[in-house]
Structure formats: C-alpha cells, structure tokens
C-alpha positions in Angstrom: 16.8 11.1 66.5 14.5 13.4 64.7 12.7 12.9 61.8 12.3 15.2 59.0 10.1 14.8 55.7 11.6 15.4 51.9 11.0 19.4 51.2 9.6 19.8 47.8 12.2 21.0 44.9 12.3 24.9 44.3 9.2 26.1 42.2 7.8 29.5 40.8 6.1 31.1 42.5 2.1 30.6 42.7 0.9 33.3 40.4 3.2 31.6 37.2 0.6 28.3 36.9 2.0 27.4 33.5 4.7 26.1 31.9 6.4 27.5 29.3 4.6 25.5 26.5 1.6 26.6 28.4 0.5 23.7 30.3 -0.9 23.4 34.0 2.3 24.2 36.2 0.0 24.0 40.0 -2.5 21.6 40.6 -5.4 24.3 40.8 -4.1 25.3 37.2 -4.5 21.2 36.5 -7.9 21.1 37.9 -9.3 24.2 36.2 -7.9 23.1 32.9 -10.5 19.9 33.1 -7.7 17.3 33.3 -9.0 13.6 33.9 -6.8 10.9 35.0 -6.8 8.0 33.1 -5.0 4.7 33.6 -2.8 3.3 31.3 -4.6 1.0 29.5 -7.4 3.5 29.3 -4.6 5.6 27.3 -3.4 2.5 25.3 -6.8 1.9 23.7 -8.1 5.3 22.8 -4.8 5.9 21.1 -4.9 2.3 19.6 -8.4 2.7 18.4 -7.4 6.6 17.1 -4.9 4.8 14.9 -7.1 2.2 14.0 -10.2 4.5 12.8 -7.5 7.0 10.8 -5.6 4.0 9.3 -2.5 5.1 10.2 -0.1 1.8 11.4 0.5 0.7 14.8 3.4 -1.2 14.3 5.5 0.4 12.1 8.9 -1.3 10.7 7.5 -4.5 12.7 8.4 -6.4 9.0 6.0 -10.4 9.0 3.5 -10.0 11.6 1.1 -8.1 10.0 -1.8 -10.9 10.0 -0.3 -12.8 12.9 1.3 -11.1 16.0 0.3 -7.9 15.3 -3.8 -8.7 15.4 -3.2 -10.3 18.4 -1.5 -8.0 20.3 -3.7 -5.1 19.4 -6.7 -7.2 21.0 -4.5 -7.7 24.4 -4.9 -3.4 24.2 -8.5 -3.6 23.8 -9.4 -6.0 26.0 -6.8 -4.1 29.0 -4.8 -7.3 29.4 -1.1 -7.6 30.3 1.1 -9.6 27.1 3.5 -12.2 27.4 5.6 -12.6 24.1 6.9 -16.0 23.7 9.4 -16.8 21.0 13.0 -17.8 20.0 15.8 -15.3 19.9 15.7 -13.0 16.6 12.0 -12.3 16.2 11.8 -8.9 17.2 10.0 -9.2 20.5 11.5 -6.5 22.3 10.5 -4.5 19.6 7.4 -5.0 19.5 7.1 -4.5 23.6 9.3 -1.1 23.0 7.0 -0.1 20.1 3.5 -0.4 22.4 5.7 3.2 24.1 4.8 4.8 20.7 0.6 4.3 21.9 1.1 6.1 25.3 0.3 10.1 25.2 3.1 12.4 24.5 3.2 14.0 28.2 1.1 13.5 31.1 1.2 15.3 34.8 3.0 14.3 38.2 3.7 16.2 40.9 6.7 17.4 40.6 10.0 15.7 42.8 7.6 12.4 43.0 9.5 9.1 42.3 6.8 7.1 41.3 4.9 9.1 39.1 2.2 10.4 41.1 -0.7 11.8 39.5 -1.3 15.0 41.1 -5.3 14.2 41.2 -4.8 10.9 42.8 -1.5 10.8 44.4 -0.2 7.1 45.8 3.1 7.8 47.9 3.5 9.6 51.2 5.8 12.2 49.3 2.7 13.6 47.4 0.3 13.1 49.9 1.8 15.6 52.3 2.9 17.7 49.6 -0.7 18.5 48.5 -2.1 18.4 51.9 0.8 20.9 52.6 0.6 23.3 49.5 -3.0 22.5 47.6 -3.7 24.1 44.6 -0.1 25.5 45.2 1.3 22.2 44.8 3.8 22.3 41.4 3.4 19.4 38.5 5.7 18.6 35.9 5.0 16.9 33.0 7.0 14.1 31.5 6.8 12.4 28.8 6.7 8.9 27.6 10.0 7.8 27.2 10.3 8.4 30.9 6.9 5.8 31.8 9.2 2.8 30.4 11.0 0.3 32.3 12.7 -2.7 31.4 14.7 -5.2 32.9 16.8 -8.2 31.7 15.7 -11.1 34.0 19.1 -12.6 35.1 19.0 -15.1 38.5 20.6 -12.2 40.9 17.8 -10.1 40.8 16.1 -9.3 43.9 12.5 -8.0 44.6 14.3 -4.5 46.3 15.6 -4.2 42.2 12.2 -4.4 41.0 10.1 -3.3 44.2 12.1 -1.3 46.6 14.0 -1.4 49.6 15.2 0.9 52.7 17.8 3.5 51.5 20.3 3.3 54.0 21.2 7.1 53.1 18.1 8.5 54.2 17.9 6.6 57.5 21.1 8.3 57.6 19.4 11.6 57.3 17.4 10.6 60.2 14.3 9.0 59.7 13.0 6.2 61.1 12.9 2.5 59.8 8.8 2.8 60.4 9.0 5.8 58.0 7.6 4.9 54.2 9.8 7.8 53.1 12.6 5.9 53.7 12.1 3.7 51.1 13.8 3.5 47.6 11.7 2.6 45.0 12.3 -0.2 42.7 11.9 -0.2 39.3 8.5 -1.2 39.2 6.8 1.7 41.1 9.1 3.8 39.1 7.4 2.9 36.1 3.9 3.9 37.4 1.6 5.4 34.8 3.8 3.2 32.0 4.9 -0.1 30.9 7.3 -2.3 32.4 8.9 -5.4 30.6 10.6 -8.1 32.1 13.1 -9.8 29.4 13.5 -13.4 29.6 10.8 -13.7 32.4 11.6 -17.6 33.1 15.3 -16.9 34.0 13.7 -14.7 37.0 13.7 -16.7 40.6 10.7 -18.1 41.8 10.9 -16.3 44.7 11.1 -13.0 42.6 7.9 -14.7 40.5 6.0 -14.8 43.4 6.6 -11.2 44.4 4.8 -10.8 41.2 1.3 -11.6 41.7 0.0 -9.1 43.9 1.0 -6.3 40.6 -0.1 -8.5 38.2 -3.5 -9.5 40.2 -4.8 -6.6 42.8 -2.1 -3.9 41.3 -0.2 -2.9 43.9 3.3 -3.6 45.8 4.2 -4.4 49.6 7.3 -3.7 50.4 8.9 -5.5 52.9 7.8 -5.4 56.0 6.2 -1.7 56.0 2.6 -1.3 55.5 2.9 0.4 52.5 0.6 -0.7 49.7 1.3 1.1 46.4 -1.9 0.9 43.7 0.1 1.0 40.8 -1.2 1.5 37.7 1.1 -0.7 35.3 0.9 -2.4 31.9 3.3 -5.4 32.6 4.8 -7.5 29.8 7.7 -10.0 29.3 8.8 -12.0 26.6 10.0 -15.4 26.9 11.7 -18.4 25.2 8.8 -21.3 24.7 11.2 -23.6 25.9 12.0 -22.2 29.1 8.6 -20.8 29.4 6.8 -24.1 29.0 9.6 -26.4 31.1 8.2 -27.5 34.7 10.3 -25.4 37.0 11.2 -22.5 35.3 8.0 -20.8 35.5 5.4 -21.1 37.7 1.6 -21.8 37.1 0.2 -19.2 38.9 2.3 -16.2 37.4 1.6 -17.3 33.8 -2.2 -17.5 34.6 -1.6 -13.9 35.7 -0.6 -13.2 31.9 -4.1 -11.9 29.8 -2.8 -12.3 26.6 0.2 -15.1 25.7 0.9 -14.6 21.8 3.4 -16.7 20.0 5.8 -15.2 17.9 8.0 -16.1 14.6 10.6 -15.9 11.7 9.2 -14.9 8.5 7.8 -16.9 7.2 8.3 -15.3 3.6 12.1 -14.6 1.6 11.0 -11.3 0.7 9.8 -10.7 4.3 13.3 -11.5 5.7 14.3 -9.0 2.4 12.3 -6.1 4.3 13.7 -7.2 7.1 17.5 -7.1 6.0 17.4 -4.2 3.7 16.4 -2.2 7.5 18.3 -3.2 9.6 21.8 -3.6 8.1 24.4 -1.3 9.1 24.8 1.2 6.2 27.4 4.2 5.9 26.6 7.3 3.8 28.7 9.0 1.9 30.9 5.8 1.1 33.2 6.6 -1.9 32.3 3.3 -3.3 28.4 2.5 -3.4 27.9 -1.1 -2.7 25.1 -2.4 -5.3 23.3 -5.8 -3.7 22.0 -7.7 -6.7 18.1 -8.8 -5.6 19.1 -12.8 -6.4 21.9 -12.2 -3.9 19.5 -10.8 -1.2 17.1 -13.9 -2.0 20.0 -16.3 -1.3 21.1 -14.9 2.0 17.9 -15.6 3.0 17.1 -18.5 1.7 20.4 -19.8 3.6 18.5 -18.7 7.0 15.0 -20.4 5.8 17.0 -23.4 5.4 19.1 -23.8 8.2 15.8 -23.2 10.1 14.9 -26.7 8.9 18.2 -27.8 8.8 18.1 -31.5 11.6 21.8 -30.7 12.6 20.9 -27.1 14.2 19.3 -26.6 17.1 16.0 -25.5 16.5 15.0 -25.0 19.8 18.0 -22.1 20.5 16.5 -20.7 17.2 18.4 -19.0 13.8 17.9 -15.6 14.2 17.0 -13.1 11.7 20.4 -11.6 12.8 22.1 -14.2 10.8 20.9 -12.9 7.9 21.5 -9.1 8.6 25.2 -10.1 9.5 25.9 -12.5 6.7 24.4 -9.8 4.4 26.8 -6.9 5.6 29.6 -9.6 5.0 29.1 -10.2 1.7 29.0 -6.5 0.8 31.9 -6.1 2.9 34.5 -8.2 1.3 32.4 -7.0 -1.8 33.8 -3.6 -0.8 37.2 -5.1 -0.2 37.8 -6.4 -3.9 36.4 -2.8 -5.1 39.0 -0.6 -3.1 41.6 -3.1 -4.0 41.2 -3.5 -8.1 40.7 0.3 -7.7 36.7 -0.7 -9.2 34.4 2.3 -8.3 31.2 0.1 -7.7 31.1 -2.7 -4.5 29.1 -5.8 -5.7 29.0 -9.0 -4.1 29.3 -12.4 -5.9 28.7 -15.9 -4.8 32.6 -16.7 -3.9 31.9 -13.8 -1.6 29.6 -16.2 0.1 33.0 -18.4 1.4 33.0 -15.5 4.4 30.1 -15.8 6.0 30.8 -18.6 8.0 32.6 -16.1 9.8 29.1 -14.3 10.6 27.3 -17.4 10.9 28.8 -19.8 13.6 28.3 -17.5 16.4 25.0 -17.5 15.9 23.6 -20.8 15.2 24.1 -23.6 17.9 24.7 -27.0 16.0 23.7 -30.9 17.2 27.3 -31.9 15.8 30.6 -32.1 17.8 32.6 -33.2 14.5 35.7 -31.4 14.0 35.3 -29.0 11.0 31.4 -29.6 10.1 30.7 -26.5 11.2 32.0 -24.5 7.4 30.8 -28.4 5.9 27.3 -27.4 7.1 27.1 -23.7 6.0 29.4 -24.9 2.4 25.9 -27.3 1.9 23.4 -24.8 2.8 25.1 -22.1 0.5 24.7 -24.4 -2.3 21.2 -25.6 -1.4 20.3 -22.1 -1.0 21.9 -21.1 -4.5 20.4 -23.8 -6.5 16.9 -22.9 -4.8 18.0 -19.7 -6.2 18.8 -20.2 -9.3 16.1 -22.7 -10.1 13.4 -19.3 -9.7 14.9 -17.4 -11.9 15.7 -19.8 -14.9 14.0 -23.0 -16.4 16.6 -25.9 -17.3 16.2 -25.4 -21.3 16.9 -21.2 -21.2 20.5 -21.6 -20.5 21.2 -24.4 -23.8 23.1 -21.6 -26.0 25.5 -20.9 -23.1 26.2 -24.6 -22.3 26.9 -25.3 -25.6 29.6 -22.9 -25.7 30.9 -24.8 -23.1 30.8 -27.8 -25.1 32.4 -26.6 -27.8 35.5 -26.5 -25.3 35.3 -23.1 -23.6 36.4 -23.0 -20.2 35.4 -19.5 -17.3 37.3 -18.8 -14.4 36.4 -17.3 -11.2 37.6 -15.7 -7.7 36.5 -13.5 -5.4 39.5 -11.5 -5.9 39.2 -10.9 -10.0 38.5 -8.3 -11.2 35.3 -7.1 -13.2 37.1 -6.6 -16.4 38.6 -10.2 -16.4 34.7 -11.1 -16.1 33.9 -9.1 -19.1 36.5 -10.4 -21.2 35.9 -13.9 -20.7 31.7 -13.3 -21.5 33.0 -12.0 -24.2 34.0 -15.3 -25.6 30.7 -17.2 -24.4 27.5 -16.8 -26.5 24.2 -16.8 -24.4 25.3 -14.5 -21.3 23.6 -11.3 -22.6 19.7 -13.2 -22.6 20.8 -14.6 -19.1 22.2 -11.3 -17.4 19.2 -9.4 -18.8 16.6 -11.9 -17.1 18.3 -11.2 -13.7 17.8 -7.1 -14.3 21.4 -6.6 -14.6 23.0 -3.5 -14.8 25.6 -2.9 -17.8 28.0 -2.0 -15.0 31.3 -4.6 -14.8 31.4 -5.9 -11.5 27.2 -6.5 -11.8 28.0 -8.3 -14.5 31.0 -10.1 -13.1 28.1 -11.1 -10.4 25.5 -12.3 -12.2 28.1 -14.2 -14.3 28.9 -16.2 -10.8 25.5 -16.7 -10.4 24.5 -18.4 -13.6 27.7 -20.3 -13.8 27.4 -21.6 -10.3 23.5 -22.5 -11.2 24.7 -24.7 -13.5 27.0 -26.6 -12.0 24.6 -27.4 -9.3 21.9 -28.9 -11.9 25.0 -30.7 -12.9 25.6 -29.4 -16.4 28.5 -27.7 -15.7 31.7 -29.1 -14.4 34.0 -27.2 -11.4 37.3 -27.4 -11.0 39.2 -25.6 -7.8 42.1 -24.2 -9.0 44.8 -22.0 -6.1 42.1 -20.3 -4.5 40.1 -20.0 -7.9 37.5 -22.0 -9.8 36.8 -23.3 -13.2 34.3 -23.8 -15.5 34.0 -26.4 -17.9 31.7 -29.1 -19.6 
C-alpha cells in the first residue's frame, strides 16, 4: 500500500499575490503586508472595546438585557473567558451567542484547502504544515469570513466525540493511507471552527463521556483524537447555553466541565410589558403589501403581554419548563389573524383585533406552556382566567373607576350593547351611537375615528367594566350582552 499526501487545490500562479479585492493571495504577500495573527478573543475585545469607545451597540435587537445580561457578557470578552448561558426556553440565548459573530473581523487568512482554519503564519494540521514547507512564500491563502468561523451544535444523547472532534475517514484510508497517518483524519466540528466560536445548545443533554472529552479544549486548548498522537492547539471561544434545571441537577452535568466555564450569566423574560412590546412588535411574522393593513391598538399589545407576565406567576404552570416569549409573539399574530378574518369577510378595509378575538389564542397558547393540571378541559379554563386577569390589569391603567359614570348610567337607564367577534364595525358604530360617554372614553385610549378601532376599543371599555363588576354579561349564540 502506498501512501500519498492531499495535493493543494489549483492556484494562480506566483506572480498574481492578490486577490481580487486586493488582499494577500501567497503567504510572502501575507507577510510583507504586516499581518499579525491574533487569537480570537484577542479579536473579540478590540472590536468590543471599538464599539464601546464609538458608542455604537453591541447587542443590537437583544430587547431587556441592556443592564443585566448584556454587562455581563461584555465583561466575559474582556476578561477572554468562555460563557455559559443559563436560562429557560424563550429568552433569546441563542441569540445572544449568535450575535457575539457580529464582534469577530469581517475576513481573516487560512491557507487555502485547510479544514481547520489554519493560519498561514502559524499553521496547526499536517495539511498546512507540508504545504508551506513544500511551496513557502508560494503557498496560496484565502480568506473567509466570519460566518464561516461559527459552529453550533444541538446537544442531543447520540452525539459522539468523532461529531465534535474527529474521526478516521474510511474514504481516504481507501485512498491509501495509513491508519498511523493524521491525514487520514476527518475533522469534527470543533477543529472546524478554529479561529471562531463554537456553541454547544443544551450542553447538559450532552453524555458525560462526551463532557469529559471536553476539558482538554476548554482547559490547555487543544484536541486528541483517538488514539493518534495528534494534538490540535485550537484557538476557540466555546459557549453553551443551558436550562438551570438541568444544568444545576446532580448527574446531568459534571463538576469539572462547569468549572471550566469563565463566565456563567443567568438569563430572563422581561421583566417590563413594554419590553415584551419591543419584543413582539420584532419578531412577529408580518406580510407587506397586505390589502388589508392590520392596526394593533397599544392596550391590545399591553394585554397580550400581560397574559404572559401572568402566567409566568401563574402556580398551575410549570415554571420550571418556562413561558416563552414565543407565547406572546404567537398569540399576538393570532389575534390579528382572525382580526384579518372578520375584515375580508364584512368586506371592512382595515384588520383590527378586539377582545372576543382573544377566545383564539388558546389555540397558540397550549403548545407552549406545560401545566401542573391533568383535569379534563382546564386547559381553555386557565387561559379564559388569565385573559380576564390580564384585561382588568389592563383596563384598570388606562381608566380610574369614576371616568366611566356617564357611560354606565346610560346603561342604567336600560340600554343594552352587543358584541361578537364576527360583527361588523358598523353595527359597533350604530349602537355607540345610542350610549352617551363613549367619545371621552375612546379618545383617552388614542383611538382612531376609523370603525373597526372603534368597534375595538368599544370591547375594551365594555369588557373593563364588567370585570369591576359594574356591568352585567350575558352570552347570547356565540355573542355577548351588555347590560346593568
């Protein structure tokens, strides 16, 4: 059996040593041009502390964290130290891992063909080794940029260390080269990442056995594989993020891996409504160009997410599974969905949702909170009382008890207001047309002179009411009514 070593890809020739955006395309070109090779948390903190001194934000979108997480995490940079993000489901910690990309430099050299990112001044594979011992200053670079020096990896039990580290590639032994031979090896995912950051999602669900494999890149930066003697200095940021939970239980993650970890930093929900707003108003699917513009009123955006606050605190949900902020970005495309139902249906040219709208959402809800209860149908019971908890929360911001008297006393003079989420705006108009005290209530809400705002708002302030018990409701076929 003969051996033979991996040829270099096809270059240009010598005398073209740059690319076409005029960078270094040789390693003498490199050299000459003063390049210095820097590790990557040497390039993480000059461009964090760039940001810093110019103002300019670090974290942007990241919607909560700004005098919590964020501070924290931008010390782990400084001080070189690898993160661990530990937090429920929903609070944006791959997001935060996938945003520290944005602080790498926009390109940075290897030689070209190599696997693992090797910088041409300090190569760490056999592949590069011989290749610059073989063609020096000759030797051709590429340059990639930093999308390409990420890696991340759901932790799931099947993993093995060749996934992450590497193994033998039974294709090139194939070839003909030797079991002895380190070019024989396929790189895992880790090495592959040299230069970069790798994130490990979920980092308790990994096997201890794949946890211990661990320490040597997290401690003396480098990677054996197998049995070859092939010792790899990497030069990788590594982070994970984690449930506490799992993270905390005895068993699930072991002692000497989370010693390993520089920086642990705790993560949350917001802990503000118009935080979870922001966060909403982002992240919710939106389609331009729609026919009919959906309008969200701001008091229905406040009770969307006071529902989520509350079912945060709420004894029969599990707390410990979390209530994501998803919850509230789903239940708020719901409501502006059937919103946008109603308006092609009534043949209305504006979407706007209204609180019987709200009688949907458990649609958007229950796959995404876990709940303490195994009794048959308290599922909706549970989201019915935190809609109305939520509401009268609400309501009770907007309006003091003794601002709504002239409208209630229409009521007792023995007016009655129907409701459903399939009326139409102009059966809404009609009927506040018969009720004094609407107009000073839909004008402290910021309501637009539009029907189906109005129609809205109208829900809003009738529902209000009934909840500080001085309005009677009556469920009528699918429909409600108002009365004293």
């Amino acid at each position: 059996m003969t051996t033979s070593r991996r040829k270099p890809t096809s270059r240009k020739p010598a005398t073209n040593n740059q690319t076409a955006n005029g960078r270094p395309a040789t390693l003498g070109a490199l050299r000459e041009s003063g390049y210095a090779v820097t590790s990557v948390r040497d390039e993480l903190r000059r461009n964090l502390m760039s940001r810093l001194r110019n103002g300019e934000p670090v974290f942007p979108g990241i919607v909560g964290y700004e005098d919590t997480v964020i501070p924290q995490v931008e010390n782990a940079i400084l001080a070189g130290q690898d993160i661990i993000l530990l937090g429920e489901r929903g609070q944006a910690k791959s997001r935060m891992i996938r945003a520290l990309v944005e602080l790498l430099d926009d390109e940075i050299p290897i030689v070209r063909g190599s696997e693992v990112n090797d910088d041409p001044l300090a190569p760490i594979s056999r592949y590069a080794i011989e290749l610059i011992e073989e063609e020096g200053d000759d030797t051709p670079i590429e340059w990639v940029g930093r999308d390409r020096r990420y890696g991340e990896k759901l932790a799931t039990p099947d993993i093995s260390i060749a996934d992450l580290v590497g193994d033998v590639d039974p294709i090139r032994i194939a070839e003909g080269r030797y079991l002895s031979d380190e070019l024989a090896i396929h790189y895992g995912l880790i090495p592959r990442t040299n230069r970069g950051i790798f994130c490990i999602n979920e980092l308790p669900d990994l096997a201890e056995r794949i946890q211990v494999g661990l320490f040597n890149l997290m401690e003396e930066r480098d990677v054996q594989i197998k049995g070859y003697l092939v010792r790899l200095s990497l030069d990788v940021l590594v982070v994970a993020s984690a449930n506490p939970e799992d993270y905390t239980n005895r068993g699930r993650i072991i002692t000497p891996l989370k010693d390993r970890y520089g920086a642990q930093i705790r993560t949350h929900y917001p802990r503000e409504i118009a935080q979870e707003i922001s966060i909403m108003d982002v992240e919710r699917n939106e389609f331009p160009g729609a026919e009919e513009p959906i309008v969200v009123p701001e008091y229905i955006k406040e009770l969307i997410a006071e529902f989520t606050s509350l079912a945060r605190r709420h004894p029969e949900i599990n707390q410990r599974s979390g209530v994501s902020v998803r919850v509230s970005i789903a239940n708020y495309e719901t409501v502006a969905a059937n919103a946008l139902r109603r308006a092609i249906s009534q043949g209305e040219g504006q979407a706007v949702p209204r609180i019987t709208d709200f009688a949907f959402i458990i649609a958007s809800t229950l796959g995404k909170v876990e709940l303490e209860t195994m009794e048959e149908g308290r599922e909706a019971k549970i989201v019915d009382e935190l809609i109305k908890r939520a509401l009268l929360n609400v309501f009770d911001r907007h309006f003091e008890p003794h601002e709504l008297d002239e409208l209630v006393m229409a009521f007792e003079a023995g007016q009655t207001f129907d409701t459903g989420a399939d009326l139409p705006a102009s059966v809404y108009l009609e009927e506040m047309g018969q009720l004094e005290g609407f107009a000073d209530a839909l004008s402290k809400l910021g309501t637009g002179s539009s029907g189906p705002e109005a129609a809205s708002a109208a829900e809003f302030v009738l529902e209000g009411l009934h909840l500080n018990r001085r309005l009677n409701r009556d469920q009528l076929e699918g429909r409600f009514r108002y009365r004293v």
